[in-house]
C-alpha positions in Angstrom: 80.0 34.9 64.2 79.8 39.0 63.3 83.0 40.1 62.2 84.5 43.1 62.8 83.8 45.0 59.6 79.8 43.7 60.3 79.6 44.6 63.7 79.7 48.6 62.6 77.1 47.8 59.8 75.3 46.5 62.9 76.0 49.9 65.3 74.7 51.7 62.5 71.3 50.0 61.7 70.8 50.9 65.2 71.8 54.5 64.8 69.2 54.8 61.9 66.5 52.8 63.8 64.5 55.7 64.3 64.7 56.9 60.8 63.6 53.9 59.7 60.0 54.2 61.9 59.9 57.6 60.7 59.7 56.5 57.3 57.3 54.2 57.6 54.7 56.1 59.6 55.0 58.5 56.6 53.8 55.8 54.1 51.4 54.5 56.5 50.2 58.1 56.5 49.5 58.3 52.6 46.9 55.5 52.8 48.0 54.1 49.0 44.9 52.3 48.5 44.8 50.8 44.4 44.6 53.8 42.3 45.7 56.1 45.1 49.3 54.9 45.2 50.8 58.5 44.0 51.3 59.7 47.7 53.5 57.1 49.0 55.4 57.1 45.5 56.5 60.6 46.4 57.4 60.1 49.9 59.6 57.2 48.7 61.0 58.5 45.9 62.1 61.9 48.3 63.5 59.7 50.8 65.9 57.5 47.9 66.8 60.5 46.4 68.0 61.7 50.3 69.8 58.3 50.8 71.8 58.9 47.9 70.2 56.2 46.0 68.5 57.7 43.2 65.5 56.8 42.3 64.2 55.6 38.7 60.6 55.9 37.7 59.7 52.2 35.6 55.9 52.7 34.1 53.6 49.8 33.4 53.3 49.3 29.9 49.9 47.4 29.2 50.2 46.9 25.6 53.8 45.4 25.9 53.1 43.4 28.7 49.2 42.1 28.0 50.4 39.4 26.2 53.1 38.0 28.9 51.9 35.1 30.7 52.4 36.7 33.8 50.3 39.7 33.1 47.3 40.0 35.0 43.8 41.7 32.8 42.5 44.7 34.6 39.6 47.3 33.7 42.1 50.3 34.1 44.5 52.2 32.3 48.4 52.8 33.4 49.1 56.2 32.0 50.5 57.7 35.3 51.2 54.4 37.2 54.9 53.2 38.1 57.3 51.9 40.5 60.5 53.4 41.3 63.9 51.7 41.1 67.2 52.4 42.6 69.9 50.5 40.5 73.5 50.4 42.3 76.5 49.3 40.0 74.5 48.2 37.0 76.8 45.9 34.3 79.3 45.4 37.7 81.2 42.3 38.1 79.9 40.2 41.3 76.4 38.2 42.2 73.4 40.4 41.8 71.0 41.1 44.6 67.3 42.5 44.1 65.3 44.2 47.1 61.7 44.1 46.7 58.9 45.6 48.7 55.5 46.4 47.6 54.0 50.0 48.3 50.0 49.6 48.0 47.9 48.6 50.8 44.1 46.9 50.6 41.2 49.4 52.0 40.6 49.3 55.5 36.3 50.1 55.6 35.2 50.4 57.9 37.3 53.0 60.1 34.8 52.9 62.8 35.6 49.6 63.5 39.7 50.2 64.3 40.9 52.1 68.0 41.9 55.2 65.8 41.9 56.1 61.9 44.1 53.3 59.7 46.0 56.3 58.3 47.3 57.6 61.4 50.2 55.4 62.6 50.7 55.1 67.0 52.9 52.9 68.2 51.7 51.0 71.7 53.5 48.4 73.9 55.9 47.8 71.4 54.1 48.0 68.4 53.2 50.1 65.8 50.1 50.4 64.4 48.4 51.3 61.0 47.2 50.1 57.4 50.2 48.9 55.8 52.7 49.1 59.3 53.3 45.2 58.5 51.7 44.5 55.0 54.4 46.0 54.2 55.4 50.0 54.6 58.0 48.9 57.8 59.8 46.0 55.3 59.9 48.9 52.4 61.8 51.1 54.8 63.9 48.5 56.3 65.4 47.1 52.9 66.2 50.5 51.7 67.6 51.1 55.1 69.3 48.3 55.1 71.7 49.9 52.2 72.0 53.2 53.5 73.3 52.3 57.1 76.2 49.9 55.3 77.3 53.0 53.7 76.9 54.7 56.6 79.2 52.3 58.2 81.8 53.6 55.9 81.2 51.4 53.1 81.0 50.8 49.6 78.6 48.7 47.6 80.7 47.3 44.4 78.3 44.8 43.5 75.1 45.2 41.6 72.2 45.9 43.7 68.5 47.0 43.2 66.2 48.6 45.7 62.5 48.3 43.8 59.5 49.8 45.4 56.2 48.6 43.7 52.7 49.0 42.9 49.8 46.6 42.7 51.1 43.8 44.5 48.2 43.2 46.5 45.8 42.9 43.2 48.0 42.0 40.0 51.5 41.4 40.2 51.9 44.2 37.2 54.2 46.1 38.6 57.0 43.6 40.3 56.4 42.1 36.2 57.1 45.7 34.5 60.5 46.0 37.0 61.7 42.0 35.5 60.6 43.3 32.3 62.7 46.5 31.7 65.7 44.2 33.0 66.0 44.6 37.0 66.6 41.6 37.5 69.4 39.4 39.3 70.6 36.2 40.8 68.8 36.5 44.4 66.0 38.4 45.4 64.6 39.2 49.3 61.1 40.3 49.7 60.6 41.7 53.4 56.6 40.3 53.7 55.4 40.5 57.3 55.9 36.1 57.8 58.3 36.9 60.5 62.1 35.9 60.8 61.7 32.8 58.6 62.5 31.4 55.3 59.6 31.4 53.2 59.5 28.0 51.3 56.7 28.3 48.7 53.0 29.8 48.0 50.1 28.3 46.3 48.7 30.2 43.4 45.7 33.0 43.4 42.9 33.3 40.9 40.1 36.0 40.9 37.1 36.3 38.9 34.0 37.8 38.9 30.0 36.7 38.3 27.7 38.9 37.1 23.9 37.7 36.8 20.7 39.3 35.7 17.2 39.6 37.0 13.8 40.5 35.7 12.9 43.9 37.9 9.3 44.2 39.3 7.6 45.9 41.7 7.6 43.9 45.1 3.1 43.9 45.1 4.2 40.9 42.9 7.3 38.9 43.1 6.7 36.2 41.4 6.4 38.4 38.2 9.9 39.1 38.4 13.2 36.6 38.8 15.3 38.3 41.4 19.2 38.6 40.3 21.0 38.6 44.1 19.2 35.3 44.7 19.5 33.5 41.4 23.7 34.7 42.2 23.9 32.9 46.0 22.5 30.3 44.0 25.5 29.5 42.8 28.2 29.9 45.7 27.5 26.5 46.6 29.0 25.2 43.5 31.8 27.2 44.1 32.3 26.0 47.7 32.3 22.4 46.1 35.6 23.4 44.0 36.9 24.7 46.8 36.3 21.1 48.5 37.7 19.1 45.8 41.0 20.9 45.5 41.5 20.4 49.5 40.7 17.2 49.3 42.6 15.8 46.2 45.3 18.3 45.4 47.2 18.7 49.0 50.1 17.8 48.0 53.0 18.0 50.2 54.1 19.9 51.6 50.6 21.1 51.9 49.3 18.3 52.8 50.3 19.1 56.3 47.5 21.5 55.9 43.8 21.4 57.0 42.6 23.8 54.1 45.4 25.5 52.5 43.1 26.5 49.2 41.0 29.0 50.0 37.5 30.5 48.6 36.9 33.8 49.6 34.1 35.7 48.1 35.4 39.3 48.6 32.2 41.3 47.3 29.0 41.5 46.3 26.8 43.9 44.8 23.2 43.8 43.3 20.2 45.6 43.1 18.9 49.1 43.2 16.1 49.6 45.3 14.8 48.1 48.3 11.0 47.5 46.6 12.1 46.5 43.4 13.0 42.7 42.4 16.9 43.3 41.8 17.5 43.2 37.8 21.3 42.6 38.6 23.9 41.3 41.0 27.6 40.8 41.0 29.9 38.8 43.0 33.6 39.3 43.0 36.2 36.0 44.7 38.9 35.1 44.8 40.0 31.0 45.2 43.9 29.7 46.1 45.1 26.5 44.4 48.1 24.1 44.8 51.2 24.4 42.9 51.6 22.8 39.5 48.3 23.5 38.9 48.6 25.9 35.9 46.2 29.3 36.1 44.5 28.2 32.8 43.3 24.6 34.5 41.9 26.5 38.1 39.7 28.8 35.1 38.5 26.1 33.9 37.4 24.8 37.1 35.8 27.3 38.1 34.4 27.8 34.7 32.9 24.3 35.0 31.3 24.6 38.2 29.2 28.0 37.3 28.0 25.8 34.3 27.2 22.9 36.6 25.2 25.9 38.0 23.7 26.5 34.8 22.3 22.4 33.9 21.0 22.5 37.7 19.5 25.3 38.4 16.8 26.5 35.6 16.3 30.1 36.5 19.9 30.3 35.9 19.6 28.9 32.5 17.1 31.3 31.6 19.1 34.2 31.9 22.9 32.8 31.8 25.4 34.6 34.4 28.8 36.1 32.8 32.1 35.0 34.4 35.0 37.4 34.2 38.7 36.3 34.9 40.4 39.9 36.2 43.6 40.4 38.9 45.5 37.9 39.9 45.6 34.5 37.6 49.1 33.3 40.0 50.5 30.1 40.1 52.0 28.9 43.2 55.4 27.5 43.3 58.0 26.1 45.7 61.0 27.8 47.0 64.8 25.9 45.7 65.9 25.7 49.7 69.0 24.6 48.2 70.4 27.9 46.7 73.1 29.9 47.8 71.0 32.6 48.5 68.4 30.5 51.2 72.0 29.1 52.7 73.3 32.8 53.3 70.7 34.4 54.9 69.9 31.2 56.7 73.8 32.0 58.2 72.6 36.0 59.1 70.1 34.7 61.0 72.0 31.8 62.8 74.8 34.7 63.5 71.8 37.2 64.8 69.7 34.6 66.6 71.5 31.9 67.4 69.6 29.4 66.1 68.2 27.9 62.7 65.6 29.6 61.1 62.0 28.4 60.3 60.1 27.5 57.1 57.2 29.2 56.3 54.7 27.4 53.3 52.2 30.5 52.8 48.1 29.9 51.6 48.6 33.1 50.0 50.8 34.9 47.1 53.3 37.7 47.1 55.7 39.2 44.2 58.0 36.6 44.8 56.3 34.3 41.7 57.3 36.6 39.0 61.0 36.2 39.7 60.4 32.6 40.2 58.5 32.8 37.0 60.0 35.3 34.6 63.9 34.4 34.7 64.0 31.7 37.6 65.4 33.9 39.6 65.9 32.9 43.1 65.1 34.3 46.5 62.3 34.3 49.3 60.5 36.2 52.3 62.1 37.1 55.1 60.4 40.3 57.3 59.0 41.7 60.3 56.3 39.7 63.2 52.8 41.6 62.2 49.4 40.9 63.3 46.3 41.7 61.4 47.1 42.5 58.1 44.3 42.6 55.6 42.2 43.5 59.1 41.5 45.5 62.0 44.0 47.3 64.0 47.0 45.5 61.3 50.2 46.6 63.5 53.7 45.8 63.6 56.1 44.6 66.2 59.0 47.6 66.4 61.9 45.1 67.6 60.9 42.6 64.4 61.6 45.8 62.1 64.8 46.5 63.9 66.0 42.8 63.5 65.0 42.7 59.4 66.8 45.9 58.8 70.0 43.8 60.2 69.4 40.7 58.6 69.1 42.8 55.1 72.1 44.6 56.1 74.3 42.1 57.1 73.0 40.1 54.2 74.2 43.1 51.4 77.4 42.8 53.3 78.0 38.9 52.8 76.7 38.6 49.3 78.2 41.7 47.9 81.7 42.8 47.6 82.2 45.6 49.9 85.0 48.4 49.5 86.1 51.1 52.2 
């Protein structure tokens, strides 16, 4: 049932529809690749400051956070890196709600390969496409939107709640982490990733790392005088491929185990060598492997620490000249979603009232920002968002009507869990 009062909230997410595409194409538009995330930070923190939400810049501190558990290593400084936060009713009496989206996008290379450029948004049969229209620029502007059109309905928000737009989701986790740790929290949090219009019931946890081996250059009129790095690093992907084995077929616990392959190795990068007639002197591989949850991030390092020194006994040109492994990025354990909160059972109802009918659960291979609520303070909450195709690939686009139905579902949500005024 939509009451009354939630049927103008309703009239008026449609009335803002269009804003709401708007403002996406103009983050699709900035391209915030890692380390290029100041474009989209601007357009967003222009459009809160328009929506009467005013925004808050929250920086990434590296020293205080290095030593959290949750913080992921990286080879980069965070002098002029942050996210921005909109805090309603801070110290307010009433349940807390947190709206989280993530603003940085992974490269799209080659641009050759999509219909037209990844940073110039179109929208066709439907859809709209662009790096970043589902991963996730159109569930950024649908949360915030979500606020702004039940004010627009002609109400007010009395209860806490936080709008936080955030960097490095897609690598580290740092800046959904910096946000918990300057105290933006609360007792439910929604994350609008592109799984569709589905409860998100848990995640399996992320590591990266990186090899790095060496070679002995020579010039190619004699090979065999020199020990060439690229080859002595495929060498070892094998080894890897075995971990990647073993945790599918002894850790698939449910409710995994209703999966094929749900841990994933992906080797993301390579790079080695310097000249096509020259024996390589170095090479450099850079992965990334998913494992189940409960398995802590220390235990998948070892692992994978183990199987490059299996590498090591086995293979004697690799003992000769011992490869380096790196632990950088994402170190995320995977967790399961508490179906039984009061959060999951309320926006389970918006959708029933919006759809008609139960909603789905969705067990995800992957990770998303959602672990460092789980992990920081317990906090609870899930994924719920638009119908996408693509993301992380080629022509990544967005189906329009899925943003339109998120922006009620969020909107309809605020007005259930928080206590509304006129």
């Amino acid at each position: 049932m939509i009451a009354e009062h939630e049927g103008r909230i309703l009239e008026a997410c449609d009335a803002l529809f269009p804003e709401v595409i708007d403002f996406t194409r103009a983050m699709i538009g900035q391209y915030p690749v890692l380390h290029r995330e100041q474009g989209v930070l601007n357009v967003v923190e222009e459009r809160l400051a328009a929506l009467d939400l005013p925004p808050q810049k929250v920086s990434i501190d590296a020293e205080r956070l290095g030593s959290h558990p949750l913080f992921a290593p990286v080879e980069w400084g965070y002098e002029n890196k942050y996210n921005l936060v909109s805090a309603l009713n801070p110290g307010a009496p009433g349940r807390t709600l947190v709206l989280n989206g993530h603003l940085d996008v992974v490269p799209a290379e080659p641009f050759d390969m999509w219909r037209r450029p990844p940073p110039e948004p179109y929208e066709e049969d439907g859809w709209l496409f662009g790096r970043g229209a589902g991963d996730m620029q159109s569930g950024v502007a649908a949360m915030i939107y979500a606020v702004h059109a039940v004010r627009r309905a002609g109400f007010t928000i009395r209860s806490p709640l936080t709008v936080q737009a955030v960097v490095e989701e897609e690598c580290t986790g740092n800046g959904a982490l910096a946000c918990l740790d300057a105290g933006y929290g609360g007792d439910f949090v929604l994350i609008p990733e592109p799984f569709g219009p589905q409860i998100y019931a848990g995640q399996i946890g992320v590591l990266w790392f990186r090899i790095t081996c060496r070679g002995t250059p020579a010039h190619v009129l004699d090979t065999s005088a020199g020990a060439n790095a690229i080859e002595r690093l495929q060498q070892i992907i094998p080894y890897l491929k075995a971990l990647e084995d073993e945790l599918n077929e002894h850790f698939r616990e449910p409710p995994f185990d209703s999966m094929a392959h749900p841990f994933n190795l992906n080797i993301g990068g390579i790079a080695g060598g310097n000249w096509p007639s020259s024996v390589p002197a170095h090479a450099q591989l850079e992965g990334r492997i998913g494992f189940p949850p409960g398995m802590s991030a220390s235990d998948i390092m070892q692992r994978v620490s183990d199987r490059v020194e299996q590498a090591v006994r086995e293979l004697p040109g690799l003992a000769a000249e011992r490869p380096t492994l790196r632990f950088h990025g994402f170190r995320s354990e995977g967790h399961l979603v508490d179906l039984g909160d009061p959060g999951i059972a309320m926006l389970s109802q918006c959708h029933f009232s919006l759809l008609d009918e139960e909603p789905g659960l969705h067990y995800a291979t992957c990770t998303t920002d959602l672990r460092a609520f789980h992990f920081y303070r317990r906090i609870a909450g899930t994924c719920y968002g638009p119908v996408a195709q693509r993301i992380h690939g080629i022509d990544e686009c967005v189906n329009l009507e899925s943003v339109r139905h998120t922006l009620k579902t969020y909107a309809l949500f605020i007005a259930r869990w928080c206590e509304l005024g006129e």
